[in-house]
Backbone and ligand atoms as CSV (ligand in chain L), in Angstrom:
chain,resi,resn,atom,element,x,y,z
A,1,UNK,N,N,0.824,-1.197,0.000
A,1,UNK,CA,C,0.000,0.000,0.000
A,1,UNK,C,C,0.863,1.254,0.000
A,2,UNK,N,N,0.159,2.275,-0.906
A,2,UNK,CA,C,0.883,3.452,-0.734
A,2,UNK,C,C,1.137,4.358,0.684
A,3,UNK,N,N,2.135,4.529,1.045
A,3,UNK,CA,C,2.027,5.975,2.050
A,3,UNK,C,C,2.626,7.377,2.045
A,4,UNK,N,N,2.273,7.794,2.493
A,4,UNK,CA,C,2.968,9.435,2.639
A,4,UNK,C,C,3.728,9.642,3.609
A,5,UNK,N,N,4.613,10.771,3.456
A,5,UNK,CA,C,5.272,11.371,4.458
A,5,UNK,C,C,5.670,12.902,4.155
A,6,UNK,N,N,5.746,13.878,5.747
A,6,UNK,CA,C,6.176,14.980,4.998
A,6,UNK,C,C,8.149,15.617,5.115
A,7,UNK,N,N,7.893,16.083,3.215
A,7,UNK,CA,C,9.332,16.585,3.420
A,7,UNK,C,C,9.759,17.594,3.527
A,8,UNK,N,N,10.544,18.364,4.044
A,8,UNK,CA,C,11.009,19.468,4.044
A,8,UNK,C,C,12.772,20.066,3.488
A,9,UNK,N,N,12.444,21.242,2.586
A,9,UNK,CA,C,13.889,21.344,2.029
A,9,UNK,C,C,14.125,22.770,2.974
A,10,UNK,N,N,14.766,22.326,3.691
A,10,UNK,CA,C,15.194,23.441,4.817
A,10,UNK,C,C,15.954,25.416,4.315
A,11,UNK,N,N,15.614,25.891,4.860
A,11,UNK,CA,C,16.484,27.090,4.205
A,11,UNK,C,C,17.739,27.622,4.035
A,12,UNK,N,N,18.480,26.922,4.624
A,12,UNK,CA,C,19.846,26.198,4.218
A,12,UNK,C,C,20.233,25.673,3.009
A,13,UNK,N,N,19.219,24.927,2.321
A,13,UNK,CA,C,19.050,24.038,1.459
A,13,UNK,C,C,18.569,24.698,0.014
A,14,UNK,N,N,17.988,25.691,0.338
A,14,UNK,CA,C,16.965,26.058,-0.788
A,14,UNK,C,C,17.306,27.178,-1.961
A,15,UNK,N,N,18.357,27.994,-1.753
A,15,UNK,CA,C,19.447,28.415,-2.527
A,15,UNK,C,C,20.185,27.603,-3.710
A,16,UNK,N,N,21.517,26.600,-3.177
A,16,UNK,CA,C,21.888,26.453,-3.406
A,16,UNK,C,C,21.550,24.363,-4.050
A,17,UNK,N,N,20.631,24.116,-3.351
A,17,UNK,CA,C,20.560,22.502,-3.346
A,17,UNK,C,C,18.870,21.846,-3.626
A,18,UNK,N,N,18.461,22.826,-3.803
A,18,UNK,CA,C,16.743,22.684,-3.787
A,18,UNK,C,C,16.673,21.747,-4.997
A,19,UNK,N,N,17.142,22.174,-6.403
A,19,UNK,CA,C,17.224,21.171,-7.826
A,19,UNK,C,C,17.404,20.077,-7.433
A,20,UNK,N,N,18.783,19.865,-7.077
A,20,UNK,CA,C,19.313,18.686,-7.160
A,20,UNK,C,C,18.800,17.872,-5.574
A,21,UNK,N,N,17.863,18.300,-4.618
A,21,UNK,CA,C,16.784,17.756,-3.845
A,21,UNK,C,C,16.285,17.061,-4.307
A,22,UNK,N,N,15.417,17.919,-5.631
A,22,UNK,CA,C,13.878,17.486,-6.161
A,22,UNK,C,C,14.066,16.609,-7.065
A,23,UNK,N,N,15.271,16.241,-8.065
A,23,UNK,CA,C,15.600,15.105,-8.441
A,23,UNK,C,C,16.048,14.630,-8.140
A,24,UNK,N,N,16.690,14.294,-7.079
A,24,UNK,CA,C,16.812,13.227,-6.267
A,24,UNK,C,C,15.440,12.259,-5.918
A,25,UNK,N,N,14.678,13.264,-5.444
A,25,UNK,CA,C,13.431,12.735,-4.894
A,25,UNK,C,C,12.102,12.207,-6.025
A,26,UNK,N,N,12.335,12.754,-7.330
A,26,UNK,CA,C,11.380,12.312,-8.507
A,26,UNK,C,C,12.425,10.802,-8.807
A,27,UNK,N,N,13.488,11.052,-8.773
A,27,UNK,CA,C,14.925,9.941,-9.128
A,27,UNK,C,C,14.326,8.875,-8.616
A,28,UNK,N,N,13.731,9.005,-7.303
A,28,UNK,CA,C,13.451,7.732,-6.218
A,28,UNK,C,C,12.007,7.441,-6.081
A,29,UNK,N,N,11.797,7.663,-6.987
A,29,UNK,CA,C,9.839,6.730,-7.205
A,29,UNK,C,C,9.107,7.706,-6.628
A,30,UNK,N,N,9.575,8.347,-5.755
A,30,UNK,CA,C,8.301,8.941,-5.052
A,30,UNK,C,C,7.202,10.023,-5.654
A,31,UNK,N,N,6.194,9.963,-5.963
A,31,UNK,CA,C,5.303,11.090,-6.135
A,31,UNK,C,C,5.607,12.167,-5.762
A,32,UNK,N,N,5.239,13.377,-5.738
A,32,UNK,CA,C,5.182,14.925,-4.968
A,32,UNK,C,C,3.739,14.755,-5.128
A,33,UNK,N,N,2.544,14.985,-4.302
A,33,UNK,CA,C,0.998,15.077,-3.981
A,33,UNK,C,C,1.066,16.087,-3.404
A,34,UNK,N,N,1.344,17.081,-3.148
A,34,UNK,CA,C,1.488,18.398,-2.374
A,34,UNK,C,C,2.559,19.041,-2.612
A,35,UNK,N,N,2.728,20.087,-2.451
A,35,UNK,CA,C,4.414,21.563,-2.293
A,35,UNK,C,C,3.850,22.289,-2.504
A,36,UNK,N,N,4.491,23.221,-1.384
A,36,UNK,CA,C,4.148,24.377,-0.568
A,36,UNK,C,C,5.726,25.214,-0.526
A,37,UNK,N,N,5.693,26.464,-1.031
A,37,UNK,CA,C,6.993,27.199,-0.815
A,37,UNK,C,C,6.546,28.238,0.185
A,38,UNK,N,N,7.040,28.546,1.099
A,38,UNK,CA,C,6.589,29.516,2.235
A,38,UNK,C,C,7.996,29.822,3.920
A,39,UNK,N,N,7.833,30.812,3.770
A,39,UNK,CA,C,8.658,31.455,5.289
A,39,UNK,C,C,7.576,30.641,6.223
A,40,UNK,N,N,8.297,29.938,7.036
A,40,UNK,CA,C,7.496,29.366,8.239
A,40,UNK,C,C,7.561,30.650,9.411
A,41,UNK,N,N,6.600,31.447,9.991
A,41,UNK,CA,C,6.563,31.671,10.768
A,41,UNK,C,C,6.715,31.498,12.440
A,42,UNK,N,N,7.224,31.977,12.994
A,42,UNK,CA,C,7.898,31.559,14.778
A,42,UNK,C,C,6.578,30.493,15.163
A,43,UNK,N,N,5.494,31.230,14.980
A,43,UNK,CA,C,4.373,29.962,15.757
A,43,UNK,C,C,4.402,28.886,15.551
A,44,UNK,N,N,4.127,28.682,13.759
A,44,UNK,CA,C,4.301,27.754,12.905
A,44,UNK,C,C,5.842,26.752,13.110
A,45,UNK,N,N,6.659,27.296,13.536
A,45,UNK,CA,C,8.319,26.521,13.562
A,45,UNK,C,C,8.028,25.477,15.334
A,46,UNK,N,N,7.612,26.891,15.903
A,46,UNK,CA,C,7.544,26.250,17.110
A,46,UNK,C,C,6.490,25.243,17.093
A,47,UNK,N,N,5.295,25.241,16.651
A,47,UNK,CA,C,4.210,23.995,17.006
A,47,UNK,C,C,4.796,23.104,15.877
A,48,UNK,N,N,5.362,23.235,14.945
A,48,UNK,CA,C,5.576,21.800,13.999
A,48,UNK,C,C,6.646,21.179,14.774
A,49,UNK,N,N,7.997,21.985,15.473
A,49,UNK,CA,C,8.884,21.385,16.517
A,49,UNK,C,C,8.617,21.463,17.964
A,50,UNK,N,N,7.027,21.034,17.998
A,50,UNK,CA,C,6.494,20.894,18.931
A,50,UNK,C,C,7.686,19.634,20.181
A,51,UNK,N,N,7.377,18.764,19.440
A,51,UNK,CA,C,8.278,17.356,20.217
A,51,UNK,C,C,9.645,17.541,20.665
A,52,UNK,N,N,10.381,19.007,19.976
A,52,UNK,CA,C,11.603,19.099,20.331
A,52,UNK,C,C,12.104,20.406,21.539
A,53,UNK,N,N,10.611,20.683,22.242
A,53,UNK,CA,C,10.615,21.708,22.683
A,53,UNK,C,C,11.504,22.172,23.945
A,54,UNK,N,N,11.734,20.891,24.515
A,54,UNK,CA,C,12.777,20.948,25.961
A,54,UNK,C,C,14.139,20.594,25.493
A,55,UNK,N,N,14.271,20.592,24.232
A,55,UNK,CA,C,15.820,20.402,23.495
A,55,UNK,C,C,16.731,21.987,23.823
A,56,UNK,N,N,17.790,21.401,23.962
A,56,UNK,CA,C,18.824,22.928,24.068
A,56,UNK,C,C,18.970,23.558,23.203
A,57,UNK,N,N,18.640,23.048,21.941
A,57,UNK,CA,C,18.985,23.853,20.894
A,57,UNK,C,C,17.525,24.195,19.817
A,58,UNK,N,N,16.725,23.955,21.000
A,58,UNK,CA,C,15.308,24.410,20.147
A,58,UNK,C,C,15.257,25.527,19.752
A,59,UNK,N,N,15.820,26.990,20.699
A,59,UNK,CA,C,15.222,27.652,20.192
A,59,UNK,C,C,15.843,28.611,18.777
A,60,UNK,N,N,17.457,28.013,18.891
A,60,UNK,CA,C,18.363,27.892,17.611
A,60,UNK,C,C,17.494,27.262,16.503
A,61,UNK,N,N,17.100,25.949,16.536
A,61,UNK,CA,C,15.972,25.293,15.461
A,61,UNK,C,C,14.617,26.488,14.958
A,62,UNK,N,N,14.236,26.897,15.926
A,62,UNK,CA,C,13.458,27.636,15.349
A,62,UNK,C,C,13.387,28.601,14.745
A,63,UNK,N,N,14.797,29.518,14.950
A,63,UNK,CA,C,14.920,30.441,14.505
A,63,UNK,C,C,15.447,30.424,13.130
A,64,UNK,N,N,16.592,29.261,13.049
A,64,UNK,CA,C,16.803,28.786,11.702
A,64,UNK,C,C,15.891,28.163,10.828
A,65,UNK,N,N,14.622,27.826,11.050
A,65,UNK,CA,C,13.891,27.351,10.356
A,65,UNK,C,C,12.488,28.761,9.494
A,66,UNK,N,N,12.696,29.617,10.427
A,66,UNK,CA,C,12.276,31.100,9.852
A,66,UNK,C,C,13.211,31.692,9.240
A,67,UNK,N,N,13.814,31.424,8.874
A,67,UNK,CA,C,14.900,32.706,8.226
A,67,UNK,C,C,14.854,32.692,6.788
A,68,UNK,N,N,14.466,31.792,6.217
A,68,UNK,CA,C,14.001,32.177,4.656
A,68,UNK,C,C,13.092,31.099,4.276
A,69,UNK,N,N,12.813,30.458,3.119
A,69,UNK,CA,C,11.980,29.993,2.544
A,69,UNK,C,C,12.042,28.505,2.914
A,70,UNK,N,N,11.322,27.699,2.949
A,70,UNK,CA,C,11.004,26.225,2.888
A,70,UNK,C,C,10.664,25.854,1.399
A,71,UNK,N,N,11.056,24.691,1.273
A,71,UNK,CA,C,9.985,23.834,0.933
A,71,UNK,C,C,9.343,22.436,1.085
A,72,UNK,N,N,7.725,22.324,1.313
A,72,UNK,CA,C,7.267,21.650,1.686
A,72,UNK,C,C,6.781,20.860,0.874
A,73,UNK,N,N,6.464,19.146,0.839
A,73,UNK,CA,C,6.479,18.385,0.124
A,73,UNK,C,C,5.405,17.055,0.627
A,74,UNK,N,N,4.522,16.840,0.189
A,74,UNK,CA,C,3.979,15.531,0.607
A,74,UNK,C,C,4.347,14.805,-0.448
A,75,UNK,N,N,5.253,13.401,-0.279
A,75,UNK,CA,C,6.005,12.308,-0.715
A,75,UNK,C,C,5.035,11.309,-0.567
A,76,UNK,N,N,4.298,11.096,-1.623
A,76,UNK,CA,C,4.032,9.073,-1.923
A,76,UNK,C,C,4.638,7.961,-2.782
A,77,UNK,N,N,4.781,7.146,-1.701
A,77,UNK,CA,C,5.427,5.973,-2.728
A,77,UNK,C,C,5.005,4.582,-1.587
A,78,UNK,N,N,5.458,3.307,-1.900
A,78,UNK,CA,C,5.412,2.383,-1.095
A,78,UNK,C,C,6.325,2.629,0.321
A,79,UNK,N,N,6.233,2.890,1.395
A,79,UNK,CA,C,7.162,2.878,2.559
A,79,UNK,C,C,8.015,4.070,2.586
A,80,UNK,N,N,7.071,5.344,2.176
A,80,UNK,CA,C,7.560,6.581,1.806
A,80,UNK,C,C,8.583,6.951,3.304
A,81,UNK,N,N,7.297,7.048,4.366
A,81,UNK,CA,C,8.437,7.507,5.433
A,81,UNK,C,C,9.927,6.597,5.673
A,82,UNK,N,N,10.058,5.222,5.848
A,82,UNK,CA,C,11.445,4.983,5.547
A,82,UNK,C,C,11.887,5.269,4.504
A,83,UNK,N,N,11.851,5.011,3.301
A,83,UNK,CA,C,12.412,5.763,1.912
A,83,UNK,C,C,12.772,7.112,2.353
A,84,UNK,N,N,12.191,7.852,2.621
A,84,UNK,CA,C,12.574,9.146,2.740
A,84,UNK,C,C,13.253,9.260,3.557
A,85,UNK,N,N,13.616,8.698,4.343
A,85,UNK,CA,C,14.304,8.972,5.802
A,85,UNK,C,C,16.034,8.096,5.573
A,86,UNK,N,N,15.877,7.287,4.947
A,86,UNK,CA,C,17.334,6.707,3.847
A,86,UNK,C,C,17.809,7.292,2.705
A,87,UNK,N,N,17.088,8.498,2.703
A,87,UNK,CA,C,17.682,9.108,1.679
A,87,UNK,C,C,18.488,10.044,1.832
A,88,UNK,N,N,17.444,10.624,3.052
A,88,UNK,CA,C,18.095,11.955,3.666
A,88,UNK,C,C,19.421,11.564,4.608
A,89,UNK,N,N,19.521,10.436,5.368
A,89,UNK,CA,C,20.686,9.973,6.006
A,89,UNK,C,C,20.080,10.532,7.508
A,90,UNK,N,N,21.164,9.939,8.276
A,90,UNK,CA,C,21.473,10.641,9.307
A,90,UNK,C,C,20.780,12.122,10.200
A,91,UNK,N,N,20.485,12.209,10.988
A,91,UNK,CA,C,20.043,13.422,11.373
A,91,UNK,C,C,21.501,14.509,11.123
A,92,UNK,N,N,22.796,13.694,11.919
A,92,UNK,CA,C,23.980,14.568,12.127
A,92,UNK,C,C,25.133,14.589,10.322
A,93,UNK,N,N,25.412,15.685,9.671
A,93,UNK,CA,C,25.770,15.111,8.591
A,93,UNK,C,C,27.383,14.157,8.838
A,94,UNK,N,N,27.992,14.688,10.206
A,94,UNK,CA,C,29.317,13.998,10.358
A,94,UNK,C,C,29.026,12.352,10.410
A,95,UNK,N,N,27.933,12.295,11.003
A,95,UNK,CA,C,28.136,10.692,10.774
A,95,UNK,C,C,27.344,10.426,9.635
A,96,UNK,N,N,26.421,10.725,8.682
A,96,UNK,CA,C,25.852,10.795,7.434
A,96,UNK,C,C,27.327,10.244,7.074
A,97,UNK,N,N,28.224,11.404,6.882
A,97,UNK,CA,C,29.359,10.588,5.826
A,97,UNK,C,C,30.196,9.792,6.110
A,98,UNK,N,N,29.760,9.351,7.337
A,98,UNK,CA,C,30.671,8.236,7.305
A,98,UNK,C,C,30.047,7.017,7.095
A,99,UNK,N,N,28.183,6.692,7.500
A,99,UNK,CA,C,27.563,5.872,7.535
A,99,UNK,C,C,26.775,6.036,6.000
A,100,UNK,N,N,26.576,7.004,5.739
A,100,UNK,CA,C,25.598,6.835,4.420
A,100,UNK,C,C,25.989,8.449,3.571
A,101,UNK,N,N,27.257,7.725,2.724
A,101,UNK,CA,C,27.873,8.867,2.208
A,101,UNK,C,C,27.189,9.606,0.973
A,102,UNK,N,N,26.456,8.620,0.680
A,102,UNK,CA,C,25.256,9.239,-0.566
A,102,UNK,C,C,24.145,10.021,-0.303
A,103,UNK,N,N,23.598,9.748,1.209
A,103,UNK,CA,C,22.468,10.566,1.682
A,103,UNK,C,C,22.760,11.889,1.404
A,104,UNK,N,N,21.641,12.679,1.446
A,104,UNK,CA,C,21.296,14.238,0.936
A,104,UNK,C,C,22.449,14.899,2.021
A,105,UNK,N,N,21.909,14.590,3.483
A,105,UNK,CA,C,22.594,15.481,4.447
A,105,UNK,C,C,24.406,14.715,4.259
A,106,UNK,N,N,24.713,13.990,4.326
A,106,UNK,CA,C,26.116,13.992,3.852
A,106,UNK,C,C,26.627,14.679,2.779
A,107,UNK,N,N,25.717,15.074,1.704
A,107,UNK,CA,C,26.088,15.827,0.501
A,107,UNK,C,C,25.879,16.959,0.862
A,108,UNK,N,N,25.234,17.365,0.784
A,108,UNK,CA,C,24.383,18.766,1.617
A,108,UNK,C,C,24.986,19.622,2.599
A,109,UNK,N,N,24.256,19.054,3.481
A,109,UNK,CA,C,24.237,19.355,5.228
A,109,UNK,C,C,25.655,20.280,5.626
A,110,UNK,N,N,25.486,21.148,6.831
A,110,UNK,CA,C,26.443,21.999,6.681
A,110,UNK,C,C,26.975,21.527,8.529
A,111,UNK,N,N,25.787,21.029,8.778
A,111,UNK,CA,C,26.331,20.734,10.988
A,111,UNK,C,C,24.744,20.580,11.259
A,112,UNK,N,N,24.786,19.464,12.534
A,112,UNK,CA,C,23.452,18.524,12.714
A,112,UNK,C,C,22.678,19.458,12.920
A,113,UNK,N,N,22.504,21.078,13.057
A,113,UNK,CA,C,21.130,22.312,13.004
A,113,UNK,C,C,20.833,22.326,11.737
A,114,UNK,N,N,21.830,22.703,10.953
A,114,UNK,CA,C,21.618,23.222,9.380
A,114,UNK,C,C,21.727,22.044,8.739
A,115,UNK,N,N,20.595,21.174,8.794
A,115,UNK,CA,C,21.407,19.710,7.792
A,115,UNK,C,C,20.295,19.191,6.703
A,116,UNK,N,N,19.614,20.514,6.220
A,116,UNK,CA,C,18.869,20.350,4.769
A,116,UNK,C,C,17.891,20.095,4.549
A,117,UNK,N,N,17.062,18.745,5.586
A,117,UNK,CA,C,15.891,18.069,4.734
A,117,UNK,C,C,15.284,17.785,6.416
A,118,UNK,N,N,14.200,17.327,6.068
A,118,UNK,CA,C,13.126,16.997,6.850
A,118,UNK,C,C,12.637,15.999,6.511
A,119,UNK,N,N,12.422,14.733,7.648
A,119,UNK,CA,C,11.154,14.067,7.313
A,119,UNK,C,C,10.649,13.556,8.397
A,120,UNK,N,N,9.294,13.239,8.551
A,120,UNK,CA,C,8.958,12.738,9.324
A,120,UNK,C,C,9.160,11.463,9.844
A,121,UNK,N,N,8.923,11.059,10.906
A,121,UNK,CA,C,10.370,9.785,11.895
A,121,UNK,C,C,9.106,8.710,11.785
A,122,UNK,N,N,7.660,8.615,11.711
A,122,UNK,CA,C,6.795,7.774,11.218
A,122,UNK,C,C,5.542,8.061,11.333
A,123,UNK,N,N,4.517,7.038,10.640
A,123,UNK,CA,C,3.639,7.195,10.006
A,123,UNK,C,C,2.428,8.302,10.687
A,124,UNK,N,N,2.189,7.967,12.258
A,124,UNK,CA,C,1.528,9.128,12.727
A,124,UNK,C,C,2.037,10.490,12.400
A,125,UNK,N,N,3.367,10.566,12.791
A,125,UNK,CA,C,3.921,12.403,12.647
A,125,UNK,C,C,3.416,12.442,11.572
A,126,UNK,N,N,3.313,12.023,10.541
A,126,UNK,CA,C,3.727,12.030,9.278
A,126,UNK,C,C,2.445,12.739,8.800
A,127,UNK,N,N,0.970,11.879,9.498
A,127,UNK,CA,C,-0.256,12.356,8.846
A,127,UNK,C,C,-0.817,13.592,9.566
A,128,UNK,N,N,0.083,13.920,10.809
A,128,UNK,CA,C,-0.290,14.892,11.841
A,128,UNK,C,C,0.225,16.314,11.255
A,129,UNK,N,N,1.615,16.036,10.745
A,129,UNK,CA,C,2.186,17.122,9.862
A,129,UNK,C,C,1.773,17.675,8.752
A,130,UNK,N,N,1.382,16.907,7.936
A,130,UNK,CA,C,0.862,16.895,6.604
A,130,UNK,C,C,-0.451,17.672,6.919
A,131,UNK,N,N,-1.510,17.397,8.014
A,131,UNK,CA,C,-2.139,18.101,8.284
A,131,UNK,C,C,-2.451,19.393,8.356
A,132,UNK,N,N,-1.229,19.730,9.525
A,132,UNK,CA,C,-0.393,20.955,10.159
A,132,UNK,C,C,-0.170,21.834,8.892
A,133,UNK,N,N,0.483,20.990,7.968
A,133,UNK,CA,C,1.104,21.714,6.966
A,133,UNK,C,C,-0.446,22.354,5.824
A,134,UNK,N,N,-0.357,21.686,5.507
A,134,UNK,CA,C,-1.419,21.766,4.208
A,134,UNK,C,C,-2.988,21.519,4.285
A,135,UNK,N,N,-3.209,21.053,5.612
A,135,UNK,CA,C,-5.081,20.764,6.065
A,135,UNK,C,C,-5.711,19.795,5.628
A,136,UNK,N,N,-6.750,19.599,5.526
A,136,UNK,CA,C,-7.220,18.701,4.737
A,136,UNK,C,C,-7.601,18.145,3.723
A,137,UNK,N,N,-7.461,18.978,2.629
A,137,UNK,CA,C,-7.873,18.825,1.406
A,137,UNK,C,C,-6.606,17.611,0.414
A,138,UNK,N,N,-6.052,16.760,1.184
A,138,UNK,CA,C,-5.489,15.914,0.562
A,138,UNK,C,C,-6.437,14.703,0.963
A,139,UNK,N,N,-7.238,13.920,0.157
A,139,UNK,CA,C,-7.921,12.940,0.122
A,139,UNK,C,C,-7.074,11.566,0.498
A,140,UNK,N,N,-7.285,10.394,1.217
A,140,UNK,CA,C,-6.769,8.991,0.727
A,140,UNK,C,C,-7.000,8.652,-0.034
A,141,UNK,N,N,-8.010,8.803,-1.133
A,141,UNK,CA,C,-8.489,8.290,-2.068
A,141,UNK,C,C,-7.625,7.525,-3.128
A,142,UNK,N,N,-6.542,8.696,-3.304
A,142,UNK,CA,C,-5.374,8.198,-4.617
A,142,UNK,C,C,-4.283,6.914,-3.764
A,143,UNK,N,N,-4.548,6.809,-2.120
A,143,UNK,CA,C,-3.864,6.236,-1.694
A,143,UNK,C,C,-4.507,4.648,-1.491
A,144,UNK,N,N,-5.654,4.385,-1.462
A,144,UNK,CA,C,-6.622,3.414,-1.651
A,144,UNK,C,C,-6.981,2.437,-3.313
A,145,UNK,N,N,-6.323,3.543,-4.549
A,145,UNK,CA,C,-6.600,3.563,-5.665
A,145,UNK,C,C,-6.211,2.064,-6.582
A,146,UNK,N,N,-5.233,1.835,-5.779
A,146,UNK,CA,C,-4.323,0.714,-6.527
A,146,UNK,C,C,-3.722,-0.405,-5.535
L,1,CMP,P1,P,14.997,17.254,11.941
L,1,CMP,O1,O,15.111,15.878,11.407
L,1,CMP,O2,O,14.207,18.235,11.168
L,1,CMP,O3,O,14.401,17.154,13.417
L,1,CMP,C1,C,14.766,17.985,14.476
L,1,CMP,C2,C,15.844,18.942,14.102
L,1,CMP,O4,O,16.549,19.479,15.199
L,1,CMP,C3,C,16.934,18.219,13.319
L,1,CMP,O5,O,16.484,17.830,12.072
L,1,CMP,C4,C,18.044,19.250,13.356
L,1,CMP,O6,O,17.799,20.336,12.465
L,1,CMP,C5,C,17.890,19.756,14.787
L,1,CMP,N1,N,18.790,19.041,15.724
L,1,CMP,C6,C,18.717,17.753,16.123
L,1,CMP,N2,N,19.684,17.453,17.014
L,1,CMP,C7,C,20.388,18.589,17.187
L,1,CMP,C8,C,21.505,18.956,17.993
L,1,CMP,N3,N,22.106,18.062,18.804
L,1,CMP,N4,N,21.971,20.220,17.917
L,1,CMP,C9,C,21.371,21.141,17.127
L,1,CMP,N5,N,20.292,20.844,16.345
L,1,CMP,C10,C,19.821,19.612,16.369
């Protein structure tokens, strides 16, 4: 069965690496069913990094995640959230290149704050975000289809 997950091309990312993101990500089966280009606002940074809120470096995360543009992505394919989450590598890019030297954030990634991509860690976040992000007007329907 198909699933979704959501991605994010961080603003770090979106200058210089956004292209070669998005083919990467058409490269790897996955659909795009949604994208959204938009400045995340402080509220918006803080309730989507809701879960990371007693982290030391939250409020660094948040601020880097407002500072210029996103982009947002709902990804379908078979086992989208792992797929996506092997693509991107690693949360930290130092061990990205040593463990998965092809992942985005080993290519990418600049240090485990600034490290490019987003995805959701599984299938609940995933439909909770997508929510968050874009509302409801994405049907299961196309996900039921086949
Ligand atoms: P992401 O996968 O989007 O989920 C939470 C984000 O917090 C993570 O990517 C990084 O951008 C950031 N992050 C995680 N761990 C650390 C850390 N130890 N120091 C600074 N930022 C971090």
């Amino acid at each position: 069965p198909k699933q979704k997950t959501l991605a994010l091309i961080k603003p770090d990312a979106m200058e210089e690496h956004r292209d070669n993101i998005l083919q990467e990500i058409r490269g790897s089966g996955f659909s795009v069913t949604q994208l959204k280009e938009a400045v995340l606002s402080r509220d918006m940074a803080e309730e989507f990094y809701k879960e990371q809120r007693e982290k030391p470096f939250f409020k660094q995360l948040v601020e880097f995640m407002c500072r210029g543009p996103c982009l947002m992505l709902v990804l379908t394919k078979e086992n989208a959230v792992e797929e996506w989450r092997l693509i991107m590598g690693p949360t930290d890019p130092e061990q990205a290149k040593e463990t998965s030297p092809d992942s985005l954030r080993a290519r990418f990634a600049s240090d485990i704050l600034h490290n490019s991509v987003h995805g959701s860690s599984n299938e609940q976040h995933a439909e909770e975000k997508i929510r968050f992000i874009f509302g409801d007007i994405c049907s299961d329907a196309e996900l039921t289809a086949d």
